[in-house]
C-alpha positions in Angstrom: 0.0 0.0 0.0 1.3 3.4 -0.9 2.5 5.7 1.6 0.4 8.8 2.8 1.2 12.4 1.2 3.4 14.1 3.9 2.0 17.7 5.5 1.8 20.5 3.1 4.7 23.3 3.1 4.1 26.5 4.7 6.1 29.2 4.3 7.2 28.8 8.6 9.1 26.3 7.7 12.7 26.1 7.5 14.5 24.5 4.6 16.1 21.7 7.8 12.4 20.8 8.5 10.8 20.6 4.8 14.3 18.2 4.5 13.5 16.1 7.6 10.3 15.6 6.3 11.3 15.3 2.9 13.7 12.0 4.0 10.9 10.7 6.1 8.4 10.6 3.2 11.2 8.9 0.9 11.9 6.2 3.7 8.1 5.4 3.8 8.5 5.1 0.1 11.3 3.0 -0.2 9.3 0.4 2.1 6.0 0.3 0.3 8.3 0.0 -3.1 10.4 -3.1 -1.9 6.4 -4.5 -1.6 6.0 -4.3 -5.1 7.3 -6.2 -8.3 10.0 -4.5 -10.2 9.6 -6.5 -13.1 8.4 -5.1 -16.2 7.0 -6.5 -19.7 10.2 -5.3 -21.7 12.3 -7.8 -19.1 10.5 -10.5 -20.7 10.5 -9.3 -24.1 14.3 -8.2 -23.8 16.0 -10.5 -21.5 19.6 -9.3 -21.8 18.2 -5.9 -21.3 19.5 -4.7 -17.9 23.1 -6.4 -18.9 23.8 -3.5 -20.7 21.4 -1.0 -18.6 21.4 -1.1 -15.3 17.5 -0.8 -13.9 16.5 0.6 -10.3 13.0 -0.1 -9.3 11.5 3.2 -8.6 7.7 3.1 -9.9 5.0 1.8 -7.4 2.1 1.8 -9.5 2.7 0.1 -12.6 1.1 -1.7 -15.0 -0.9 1.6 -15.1 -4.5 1.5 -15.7 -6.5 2.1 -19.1 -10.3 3.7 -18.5 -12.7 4.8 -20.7 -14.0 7.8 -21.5 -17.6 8.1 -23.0 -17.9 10.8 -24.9 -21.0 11.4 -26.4 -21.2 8.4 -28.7 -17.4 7.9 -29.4 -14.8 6.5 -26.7 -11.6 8.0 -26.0 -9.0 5.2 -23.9 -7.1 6.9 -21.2 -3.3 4.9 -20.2 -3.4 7.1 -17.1 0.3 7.0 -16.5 -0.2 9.8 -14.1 -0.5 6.9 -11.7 2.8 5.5 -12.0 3.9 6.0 -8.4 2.3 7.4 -5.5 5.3 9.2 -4.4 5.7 11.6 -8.2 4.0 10.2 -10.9 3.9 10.6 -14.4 6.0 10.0 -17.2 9.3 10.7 -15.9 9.6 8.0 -13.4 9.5 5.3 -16.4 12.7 7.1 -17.8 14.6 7.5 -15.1 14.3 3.8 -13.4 16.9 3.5 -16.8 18.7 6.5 -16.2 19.9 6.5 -12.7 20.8 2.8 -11.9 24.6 3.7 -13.6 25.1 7.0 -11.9 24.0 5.6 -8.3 26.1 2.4 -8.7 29.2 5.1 -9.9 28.4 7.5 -7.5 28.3 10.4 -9.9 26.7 13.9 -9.5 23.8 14.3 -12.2 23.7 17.7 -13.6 20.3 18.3 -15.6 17.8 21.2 -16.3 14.8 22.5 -17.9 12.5 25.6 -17.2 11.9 26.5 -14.0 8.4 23.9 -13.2 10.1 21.3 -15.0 8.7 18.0 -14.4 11.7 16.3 -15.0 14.3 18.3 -12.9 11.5 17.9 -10.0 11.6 14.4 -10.7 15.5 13.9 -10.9 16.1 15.1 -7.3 13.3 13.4 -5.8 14.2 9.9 -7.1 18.0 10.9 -6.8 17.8 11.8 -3.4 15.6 8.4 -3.1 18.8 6.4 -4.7 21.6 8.7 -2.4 22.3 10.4 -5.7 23.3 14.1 -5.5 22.1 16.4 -8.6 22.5 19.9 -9.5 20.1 21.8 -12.0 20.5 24.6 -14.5 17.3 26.3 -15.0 15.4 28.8 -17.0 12.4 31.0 -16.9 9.0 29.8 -18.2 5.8 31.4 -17.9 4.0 31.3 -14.2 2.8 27.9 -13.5 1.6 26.5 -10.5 4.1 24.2 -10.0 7.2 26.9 -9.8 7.2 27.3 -6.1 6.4 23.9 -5.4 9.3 22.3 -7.6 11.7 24.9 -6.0 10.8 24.0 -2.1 11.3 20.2 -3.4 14.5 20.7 -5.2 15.7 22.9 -2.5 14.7 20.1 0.4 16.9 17.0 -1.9 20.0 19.8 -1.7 19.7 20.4 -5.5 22.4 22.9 -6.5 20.4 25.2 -9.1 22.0 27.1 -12.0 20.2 29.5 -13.6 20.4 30.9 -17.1 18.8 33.9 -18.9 17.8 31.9 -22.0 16.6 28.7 -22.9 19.5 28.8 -25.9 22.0 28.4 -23.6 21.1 25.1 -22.0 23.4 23.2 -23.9 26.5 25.5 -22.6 24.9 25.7 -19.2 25.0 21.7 -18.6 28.6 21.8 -20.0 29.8 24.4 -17.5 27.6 22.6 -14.6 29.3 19.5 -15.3 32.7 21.1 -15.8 32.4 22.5 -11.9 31.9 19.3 -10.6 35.1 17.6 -12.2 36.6 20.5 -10.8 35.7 19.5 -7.7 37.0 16.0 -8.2 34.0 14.3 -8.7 32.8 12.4 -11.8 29.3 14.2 -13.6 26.6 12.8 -15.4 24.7 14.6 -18.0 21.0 13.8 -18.5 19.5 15.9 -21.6 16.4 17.4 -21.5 13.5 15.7 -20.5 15.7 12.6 -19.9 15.0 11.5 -24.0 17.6 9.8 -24.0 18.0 5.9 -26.3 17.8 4.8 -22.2 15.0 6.7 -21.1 12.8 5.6 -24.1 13.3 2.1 -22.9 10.4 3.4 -20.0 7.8 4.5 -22.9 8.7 0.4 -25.2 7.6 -0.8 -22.1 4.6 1.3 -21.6 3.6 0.5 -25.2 4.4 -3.7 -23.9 1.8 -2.9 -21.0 -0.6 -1.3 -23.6 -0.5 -4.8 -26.1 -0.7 -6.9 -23.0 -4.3 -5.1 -21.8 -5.4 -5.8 -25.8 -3.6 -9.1 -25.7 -5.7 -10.1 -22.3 -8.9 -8.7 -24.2 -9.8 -5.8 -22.3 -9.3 -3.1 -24.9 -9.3 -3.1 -28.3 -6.0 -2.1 -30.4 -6.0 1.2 -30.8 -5.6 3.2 -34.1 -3.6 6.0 -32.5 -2.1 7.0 -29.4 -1.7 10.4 -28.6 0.7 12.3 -26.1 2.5 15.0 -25.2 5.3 16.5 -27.7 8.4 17.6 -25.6 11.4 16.3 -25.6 10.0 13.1 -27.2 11.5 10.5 -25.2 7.9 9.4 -24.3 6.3 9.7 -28.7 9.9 7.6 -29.6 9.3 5.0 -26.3 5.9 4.5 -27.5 6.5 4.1 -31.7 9.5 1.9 -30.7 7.4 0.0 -28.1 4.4 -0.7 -30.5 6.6 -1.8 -33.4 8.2 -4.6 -30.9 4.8 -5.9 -29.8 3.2 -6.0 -33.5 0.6 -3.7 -33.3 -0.5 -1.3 -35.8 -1.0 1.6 -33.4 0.5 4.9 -34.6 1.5 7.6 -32.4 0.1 11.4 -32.7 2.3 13.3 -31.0 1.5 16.8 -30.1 3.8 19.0 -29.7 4.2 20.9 -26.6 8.0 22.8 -27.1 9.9 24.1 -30.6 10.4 22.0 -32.5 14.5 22.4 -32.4 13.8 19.8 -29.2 11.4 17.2 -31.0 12.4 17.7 -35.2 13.6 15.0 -37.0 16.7 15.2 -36.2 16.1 14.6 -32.3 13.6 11.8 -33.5 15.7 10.0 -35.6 18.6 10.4 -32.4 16.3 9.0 -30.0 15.6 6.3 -32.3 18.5 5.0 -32.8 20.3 5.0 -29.6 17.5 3.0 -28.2 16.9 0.4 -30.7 21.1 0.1 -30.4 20.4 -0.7 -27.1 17.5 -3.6 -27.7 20.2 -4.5 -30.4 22.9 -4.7 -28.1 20.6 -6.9 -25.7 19.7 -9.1 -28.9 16.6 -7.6 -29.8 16.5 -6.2 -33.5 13.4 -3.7 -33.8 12.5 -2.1 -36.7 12.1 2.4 -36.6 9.5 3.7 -34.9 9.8 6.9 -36.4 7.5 6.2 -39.5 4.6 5.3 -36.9 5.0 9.0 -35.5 2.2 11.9 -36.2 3.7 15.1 -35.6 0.3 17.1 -34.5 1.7 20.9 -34.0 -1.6 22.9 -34.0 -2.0 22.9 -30.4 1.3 24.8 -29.5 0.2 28.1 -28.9 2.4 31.5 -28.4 5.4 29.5 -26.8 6.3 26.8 -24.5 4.4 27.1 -21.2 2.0 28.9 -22.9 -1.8 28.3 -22.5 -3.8 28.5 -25.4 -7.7 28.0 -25.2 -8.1 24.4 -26.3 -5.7 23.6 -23.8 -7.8 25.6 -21.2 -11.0 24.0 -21.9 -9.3 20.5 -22.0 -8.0 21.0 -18.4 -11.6 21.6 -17.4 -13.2 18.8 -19.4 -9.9 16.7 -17.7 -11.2 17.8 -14.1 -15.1 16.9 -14.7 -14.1 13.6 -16.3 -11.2 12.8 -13.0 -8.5 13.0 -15.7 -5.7 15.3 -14.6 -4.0 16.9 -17.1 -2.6 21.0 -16.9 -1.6 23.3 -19.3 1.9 23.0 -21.0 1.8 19.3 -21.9 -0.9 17.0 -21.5 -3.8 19.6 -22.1 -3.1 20.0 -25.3 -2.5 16.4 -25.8 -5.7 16.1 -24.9 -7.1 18.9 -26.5 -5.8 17.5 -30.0 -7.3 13.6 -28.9 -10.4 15.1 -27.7 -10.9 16.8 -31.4 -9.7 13.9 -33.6 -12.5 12.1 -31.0 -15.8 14.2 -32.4 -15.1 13.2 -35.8 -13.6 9.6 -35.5 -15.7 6.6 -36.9 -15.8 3.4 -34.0 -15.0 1.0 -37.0 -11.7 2.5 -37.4 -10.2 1.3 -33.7 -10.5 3.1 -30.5 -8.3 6.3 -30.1 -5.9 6.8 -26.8 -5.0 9.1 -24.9 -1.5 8.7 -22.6 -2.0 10.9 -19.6 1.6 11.5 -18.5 0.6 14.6 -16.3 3.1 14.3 -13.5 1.1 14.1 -10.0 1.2 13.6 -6.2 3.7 15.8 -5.2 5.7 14.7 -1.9 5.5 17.6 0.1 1.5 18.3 -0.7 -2.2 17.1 0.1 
């Protein structure tokens, strides 16, 4: 059984205390996580898999769930993979189970970033501080979201050294110098890119995409036609493409974008792509490209990233009458855009998904 949500943070207390209480939350997490199975469908489909990367258990809440949405005589599937753990869920969690095994076992520093309520930066010093690795963050600004203050109490509690940076273009040069400074201090870094997209951290989104063909494999959805999900750094779109290629289904991915496109273009794609299916090659598993399967949906983007935009708005809404979380930089618009294909889509042609990766349940919070 999951542990309960520690006290919220109030503004009384002192970064020692939000720490203490902080530790005490992650110790009643690591408990109710050695309760649960750490194996996953892409162990069995990849055996060698976690001989050439190493894999920490840090998900309690997987397989996640698939719902269904009525909506008004078509049905929308839900993979609501904002339940992944009770601790921070979402769809960083599936990444970095591949991402931080090798820098806990070394003992590395990890030095990542991302705008200043990133997800994934939240993410990395939670479940590195769950592991006993250190992390440092360079950050940039991003429009007002209600998860800035919260993400900087969090980070601030793991001991999360924070760079900041006055443009989102400098990011490459920011990790370089952030990694720099702590081989300078005689330490060994290790970079994770944005979003932690990485040929490892796809590895979480093939085996989403295994739990997705074993609920239509177990006949309790149908195959669906397309999946659609948030466009970032496109870790999770690649993960996904890769993942439904390796279990034979015909699904397609409809990925909406969410940031520029100089972080998800075809370059990145094709990047992504490659380095993971080295990696199932490596473990002796040849898969073919994903990256035909992928529908780049950019309509739903708005005036920037972080940006709301209207559809987004009333998807959030819709999201909250319907018990489906989703907010407004990401999974909204995701939403949005499968809520739209939705109104037109004909039943005969195979159900349409939605993949909820709205990260949730944070720590410190009710």
């Amino acid at each position: 059984m999951a542990a309960a949500p520690a006290p919220p943070v109030t503004n009384k207390d002192s970064r020692d205390d939000v720490t203490r209480r902080l530790d005490e939350r992650l110790h009643e997490y690591r408990v109710a996580l050695a309760a649960v199975a750490g194996e996953r469908p892409i162990h069995r489909a990849v055996p060698g898999l976690t001989d050439i990367v190493p894999f920490r258990k840090l998900a309690d809440g997987l397989p996640t769930p698939v719902t269904e949405l009525e909506l008004g005589g078509s049905t929308l599937l839900v993979k609501r993979d904002d339940l992944t753990s009770s601790l921070y869920g979402g769809n960083k969690v599936r990444k970095l189970e591949w991402l931080l095994g090798a820098p806990a076992a070394a003992h590395e520093i990890v030095v990542t970033g991302g705008g200043t309520a990133s997800n994934h930066v939240l993410a990395t010093a939670l479940y590195g501080r769950l592991l006993g690795v250190e992390t440092e963050a360079v950050l940039f600004d991003q429009p007002p979201n209600p998860g800035i203050e919260e993400l900087a109490v969090v980070i601030a509690a793991c001991n999360t050294r924070v760079h900041k940076m006055s443009s989102m273009m400098l990011y490459p040069l920011k990790l370089l110098e952030a990694a720099a400074g702590i081989a300078m201090r005689g330490r060994r870094p290790r970079i994770l890119y944005p979003g932690g997209s990485t040929g490892a951290g796809a590895l979480g989104f093939v085996d989403c995409a295994l739990e997705i063909a074993a609920s239509v494999d177990r006949g309790e959805i149908e195959e669906p036609e397309f999946a659609f999900c948030a466009l970032g750094s496109a870790g999770t779109a690649v993960g996904l493409a890769i993942g439904f290629e390796l279990a034979g289904l015909r699904t397609r991915v409809a990925a909406v974008r969410t940031a520029d496109a100089i972080a998800n273009g075809p370059v990145v794609l094709h990047a992504i792509d490659g380095a993971c299916r080295g990696i199932l090659m490596l473990a002796g598993r040849r898969v073919a490209s994903g990256v035909g399967r992928i529908d780049i949906v950019d309509t739903y983007y708005g005036d920037g990233y972080g940006a709301s935009t209207s559809e987004g708005t009333a998807a959030v809404e819709i999201g909250r009458r319907l018990g489906i979380p989703v907010e407004q930089t990401y999974t909204g618009k995701a939403l949005a855009a499968a809520l739209d294909r939705s109104r037109s889509w004909h039943p005969s042609r195979g159900p349409l998904m939605f993949v909820d990766t709205v990260s949730a349940t944070y720590p410190l919070a009710r």
